[in-house]
N, CA, C and O of each residue as an XYZ file, in Angstrom:
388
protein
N      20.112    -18.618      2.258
C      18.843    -19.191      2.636
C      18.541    -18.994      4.111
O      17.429    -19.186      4.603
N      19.824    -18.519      4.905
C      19.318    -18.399      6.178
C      18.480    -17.126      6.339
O      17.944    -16.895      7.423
N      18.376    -16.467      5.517
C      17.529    -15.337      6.011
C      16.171    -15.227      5.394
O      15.562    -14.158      5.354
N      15.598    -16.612      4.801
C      14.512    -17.031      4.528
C      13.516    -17.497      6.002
O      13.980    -18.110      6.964
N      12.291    -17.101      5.886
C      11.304    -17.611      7.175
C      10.179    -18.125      6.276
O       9.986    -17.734      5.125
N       9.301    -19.244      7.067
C       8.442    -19.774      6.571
C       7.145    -18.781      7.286
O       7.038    -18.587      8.497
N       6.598    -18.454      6.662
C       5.058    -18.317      7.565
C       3.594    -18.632      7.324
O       3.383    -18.814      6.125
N       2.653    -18.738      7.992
C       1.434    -18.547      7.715
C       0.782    -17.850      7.386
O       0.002    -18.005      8.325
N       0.141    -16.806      6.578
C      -1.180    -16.031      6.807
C      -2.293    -16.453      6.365
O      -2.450    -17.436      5.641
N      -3.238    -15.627      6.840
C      -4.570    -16.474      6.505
C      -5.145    -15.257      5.945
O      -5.269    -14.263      6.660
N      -5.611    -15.255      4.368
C      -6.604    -14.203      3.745
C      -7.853    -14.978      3.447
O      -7.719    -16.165      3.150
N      -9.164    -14.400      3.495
C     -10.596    -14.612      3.745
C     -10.708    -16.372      4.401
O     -11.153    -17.474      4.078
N     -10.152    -15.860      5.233
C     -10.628    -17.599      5.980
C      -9.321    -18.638      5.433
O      -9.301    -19.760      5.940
N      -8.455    -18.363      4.621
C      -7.382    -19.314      4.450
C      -6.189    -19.007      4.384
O      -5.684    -17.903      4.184
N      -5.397    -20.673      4.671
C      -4.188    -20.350      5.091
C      -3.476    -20.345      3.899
O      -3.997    -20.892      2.927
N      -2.106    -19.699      3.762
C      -1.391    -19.569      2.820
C       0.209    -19.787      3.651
O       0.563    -19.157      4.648
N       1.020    -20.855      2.924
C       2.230    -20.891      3.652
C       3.138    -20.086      2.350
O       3.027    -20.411      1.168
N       4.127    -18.874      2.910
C       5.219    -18.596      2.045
C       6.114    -18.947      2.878
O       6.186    -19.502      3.974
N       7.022    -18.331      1.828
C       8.670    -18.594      2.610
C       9.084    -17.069      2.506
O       8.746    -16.484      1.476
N       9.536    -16.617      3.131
C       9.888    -14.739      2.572
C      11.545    -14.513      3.298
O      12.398    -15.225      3.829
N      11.393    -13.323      3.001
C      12.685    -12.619      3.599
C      12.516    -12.620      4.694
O      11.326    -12.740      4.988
N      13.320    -12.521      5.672
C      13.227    -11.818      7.292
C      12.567    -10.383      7.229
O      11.613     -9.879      7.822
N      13.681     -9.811      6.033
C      12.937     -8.280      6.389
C      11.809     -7.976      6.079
O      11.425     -6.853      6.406
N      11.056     -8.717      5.470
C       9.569     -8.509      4.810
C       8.261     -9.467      5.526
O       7.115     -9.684      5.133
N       8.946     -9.869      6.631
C       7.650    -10.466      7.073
C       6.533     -9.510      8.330
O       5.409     -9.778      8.753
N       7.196     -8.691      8.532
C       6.250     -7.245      9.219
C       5.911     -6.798      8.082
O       4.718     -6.591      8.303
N       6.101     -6.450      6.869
C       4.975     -5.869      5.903
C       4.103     -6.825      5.495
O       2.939     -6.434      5.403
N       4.352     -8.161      5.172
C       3.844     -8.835      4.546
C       2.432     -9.232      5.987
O       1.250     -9.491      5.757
N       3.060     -9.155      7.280
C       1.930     -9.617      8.290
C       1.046     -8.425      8.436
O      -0.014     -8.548      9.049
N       1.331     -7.498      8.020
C       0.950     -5.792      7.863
C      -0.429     -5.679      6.963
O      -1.564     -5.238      7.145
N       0.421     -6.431      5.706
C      -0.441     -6.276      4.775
C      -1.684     -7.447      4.419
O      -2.781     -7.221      3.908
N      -1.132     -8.725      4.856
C      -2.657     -9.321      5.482
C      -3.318     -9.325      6.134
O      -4.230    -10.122      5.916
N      -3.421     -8.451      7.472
C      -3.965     -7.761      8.277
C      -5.151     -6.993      7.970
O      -6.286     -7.097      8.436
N      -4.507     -5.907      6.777
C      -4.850     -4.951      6.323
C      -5.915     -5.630      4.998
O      -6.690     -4.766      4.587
N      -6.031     -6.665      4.463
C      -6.875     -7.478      3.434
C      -8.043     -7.529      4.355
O      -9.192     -7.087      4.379
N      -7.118     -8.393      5.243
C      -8.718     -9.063      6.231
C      -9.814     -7.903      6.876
O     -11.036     -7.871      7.021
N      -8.816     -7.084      7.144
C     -10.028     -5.632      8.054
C     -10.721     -5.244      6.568
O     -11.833     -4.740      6.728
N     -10.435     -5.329      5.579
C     -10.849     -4.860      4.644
C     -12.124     -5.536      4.051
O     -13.092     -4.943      3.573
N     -11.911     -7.187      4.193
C     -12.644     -8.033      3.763
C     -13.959     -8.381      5.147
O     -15.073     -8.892      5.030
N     -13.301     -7.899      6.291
C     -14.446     -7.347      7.335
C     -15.089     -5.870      7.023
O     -16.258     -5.853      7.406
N     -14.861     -5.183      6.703
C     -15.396     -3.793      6.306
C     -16.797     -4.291      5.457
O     -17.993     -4.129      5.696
N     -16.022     -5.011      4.287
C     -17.175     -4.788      3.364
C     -17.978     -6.061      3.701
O     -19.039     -6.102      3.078
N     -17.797     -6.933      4.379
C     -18.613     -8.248      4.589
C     -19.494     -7.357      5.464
O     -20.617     -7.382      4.960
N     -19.483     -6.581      6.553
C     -20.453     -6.076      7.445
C     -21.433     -4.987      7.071
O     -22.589     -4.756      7.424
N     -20.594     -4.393      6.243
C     -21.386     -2.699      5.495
C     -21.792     -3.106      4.526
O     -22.697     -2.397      4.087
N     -21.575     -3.906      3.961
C     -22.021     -4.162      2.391
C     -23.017     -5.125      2.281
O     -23.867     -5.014      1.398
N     -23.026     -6.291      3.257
C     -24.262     -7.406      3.059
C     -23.248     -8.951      2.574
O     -23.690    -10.098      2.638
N     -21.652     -8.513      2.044
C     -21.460     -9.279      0.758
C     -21.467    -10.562      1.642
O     -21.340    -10.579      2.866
N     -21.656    -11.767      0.713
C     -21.613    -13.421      1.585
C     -20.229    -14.176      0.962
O     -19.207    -14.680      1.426
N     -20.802    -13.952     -0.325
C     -19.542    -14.699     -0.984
C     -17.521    -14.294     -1.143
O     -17.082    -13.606     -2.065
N     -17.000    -14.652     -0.501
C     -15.930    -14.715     -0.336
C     -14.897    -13.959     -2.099
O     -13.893    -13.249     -2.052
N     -15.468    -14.350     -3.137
C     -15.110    -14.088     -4.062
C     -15.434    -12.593     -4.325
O     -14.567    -11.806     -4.705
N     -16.807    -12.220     -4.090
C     -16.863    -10.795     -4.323
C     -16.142    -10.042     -3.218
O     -15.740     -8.920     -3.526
N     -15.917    -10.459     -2.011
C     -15.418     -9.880     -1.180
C     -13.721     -9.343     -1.680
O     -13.270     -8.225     -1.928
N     -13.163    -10.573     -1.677
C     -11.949    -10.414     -2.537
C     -11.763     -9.135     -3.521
O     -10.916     -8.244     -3.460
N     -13.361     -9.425     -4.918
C     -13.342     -8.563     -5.714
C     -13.275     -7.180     -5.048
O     -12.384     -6.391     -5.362
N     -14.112     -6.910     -4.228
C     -14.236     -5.500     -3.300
C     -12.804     -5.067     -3.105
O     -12.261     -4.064     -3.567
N     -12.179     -6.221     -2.160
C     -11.004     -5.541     -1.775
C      -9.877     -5.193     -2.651
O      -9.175     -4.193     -2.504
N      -9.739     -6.134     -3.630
C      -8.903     -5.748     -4.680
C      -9.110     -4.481     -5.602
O      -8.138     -3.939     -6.129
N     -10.277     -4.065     -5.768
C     -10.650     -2.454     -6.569
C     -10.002     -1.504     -5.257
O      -9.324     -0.500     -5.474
N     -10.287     -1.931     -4.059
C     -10.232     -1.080     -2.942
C      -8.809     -0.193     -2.857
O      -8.548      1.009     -2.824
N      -7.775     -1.846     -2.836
C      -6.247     -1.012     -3.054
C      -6.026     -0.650     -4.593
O      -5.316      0.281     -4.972
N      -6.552     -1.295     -5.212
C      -5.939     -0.867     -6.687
C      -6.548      0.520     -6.719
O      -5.679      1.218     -7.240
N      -7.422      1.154     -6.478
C      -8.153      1.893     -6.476
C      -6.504      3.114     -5.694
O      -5.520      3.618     -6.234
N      -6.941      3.102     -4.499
C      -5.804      3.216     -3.182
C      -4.481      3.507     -3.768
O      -4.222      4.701     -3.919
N      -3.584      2.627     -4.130
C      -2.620      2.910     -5.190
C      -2.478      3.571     -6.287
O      -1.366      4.078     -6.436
N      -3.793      3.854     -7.702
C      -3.406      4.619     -8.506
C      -3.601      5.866     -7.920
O      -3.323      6.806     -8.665
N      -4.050      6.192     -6.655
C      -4.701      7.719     -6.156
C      -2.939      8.219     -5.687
O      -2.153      9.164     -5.749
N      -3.038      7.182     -5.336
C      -1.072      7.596     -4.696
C      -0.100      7.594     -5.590
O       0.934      8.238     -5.407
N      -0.393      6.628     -7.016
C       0.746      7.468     -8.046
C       0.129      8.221     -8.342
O       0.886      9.183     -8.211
N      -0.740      8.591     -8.673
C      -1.308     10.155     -9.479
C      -1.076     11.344     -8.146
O      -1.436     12.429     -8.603
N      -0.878     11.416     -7.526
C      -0.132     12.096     -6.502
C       1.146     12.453     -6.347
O       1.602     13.596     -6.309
N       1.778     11.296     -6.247
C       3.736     11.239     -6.589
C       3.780     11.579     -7.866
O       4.720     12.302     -8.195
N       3.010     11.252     -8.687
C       3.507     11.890     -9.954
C       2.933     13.617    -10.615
O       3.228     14.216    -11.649
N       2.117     13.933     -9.581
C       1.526     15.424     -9.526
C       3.361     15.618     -8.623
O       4.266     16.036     -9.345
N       3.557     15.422     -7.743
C       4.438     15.739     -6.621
C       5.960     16.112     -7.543
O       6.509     17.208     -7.661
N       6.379     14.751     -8.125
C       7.336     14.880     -9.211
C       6.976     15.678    -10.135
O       7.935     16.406    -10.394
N       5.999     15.947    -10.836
C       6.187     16.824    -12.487
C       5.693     18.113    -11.979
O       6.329     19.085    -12.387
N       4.564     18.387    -11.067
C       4.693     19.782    -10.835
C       5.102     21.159     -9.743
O       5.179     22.387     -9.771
N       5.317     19.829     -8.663
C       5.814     20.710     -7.240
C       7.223     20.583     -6.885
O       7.732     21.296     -6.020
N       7.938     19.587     -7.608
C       9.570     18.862     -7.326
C      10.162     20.390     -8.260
O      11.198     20.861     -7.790
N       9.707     20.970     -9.217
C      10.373     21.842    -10.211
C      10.226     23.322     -9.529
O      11.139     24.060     -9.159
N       9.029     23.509     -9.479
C       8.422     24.664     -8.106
C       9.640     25.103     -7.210
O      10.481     25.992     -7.353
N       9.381     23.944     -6.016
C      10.387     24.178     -5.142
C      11.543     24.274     -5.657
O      11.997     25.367     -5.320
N      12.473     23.559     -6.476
C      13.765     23.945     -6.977
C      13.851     25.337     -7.238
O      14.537     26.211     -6.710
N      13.007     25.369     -8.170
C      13.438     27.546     -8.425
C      13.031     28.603     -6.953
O      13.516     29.720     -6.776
N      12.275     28.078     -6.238
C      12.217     28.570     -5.019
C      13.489     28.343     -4.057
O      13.652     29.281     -3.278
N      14.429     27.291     -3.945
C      14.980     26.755     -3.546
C      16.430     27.863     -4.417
O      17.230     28.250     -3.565
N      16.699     28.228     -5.525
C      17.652     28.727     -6.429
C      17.314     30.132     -5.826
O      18.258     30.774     -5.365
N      16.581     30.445     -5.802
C      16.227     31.724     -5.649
C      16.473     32.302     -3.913
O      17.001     33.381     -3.643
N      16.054     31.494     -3.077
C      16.606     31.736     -1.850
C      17.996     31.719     -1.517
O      18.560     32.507     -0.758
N      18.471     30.831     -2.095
C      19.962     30.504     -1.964
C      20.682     31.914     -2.837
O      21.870     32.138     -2.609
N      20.236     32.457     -3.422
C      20.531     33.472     -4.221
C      20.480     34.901     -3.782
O      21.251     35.835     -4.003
N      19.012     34.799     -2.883
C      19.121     35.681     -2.170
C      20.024     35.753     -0.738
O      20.676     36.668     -0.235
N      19.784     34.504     -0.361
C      21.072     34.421      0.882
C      22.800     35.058      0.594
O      23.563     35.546      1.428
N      22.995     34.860     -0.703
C      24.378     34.786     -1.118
C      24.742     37.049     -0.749
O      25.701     37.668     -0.290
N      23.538     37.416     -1.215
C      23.805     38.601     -0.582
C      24.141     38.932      0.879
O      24.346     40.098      1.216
């Protein structure tokens, strides 16, 4: 338990107390950071008032954000991870001469 910390963050105007790891409280202060600029983005560009759609915004925003990045790692894994290997066999093959 000693390597438990209590903290604050505050997402759209409120506070939230956790308790977390030590090692996770720079991502976790990272990543409410990163809500709030978000929930400023679209409160200013967008018009939005209500706190709830704002939320809604930001939540499509990363979910959005995230499947673009597995469909990436998983382009990365199934068709360029196999690529390079036979490129990778093949140099080493030619080196051996």
């Amino acid at each position: 338990m000693a390597d438990e910390l209590p903290i604050t963050i505050t997402i759209a105007g409120r506070p939230y107390r956790l308790t977390i790891s030590r090692s996770e409280e720079e991502t976790i202060r990272k990543a409410a950071k990163n809500i709030e600029g978000q929930i400023n983005h679209y409160a200013e560009n967008y018009r939005y008032n209500d706190k709830q759609d704002l939320l809604a915004m930001v939540a499509l925003h990363f979910a959005t954000a995230t499947t673009h990045e597995l469909d990436e790692a998983t382009f990365v894994t199934n068709s360029l991870s196999p690529t390079l290997t036979d490129i990778d066999s093949i140099l080493t093959e030619a080196l051996k001469d």
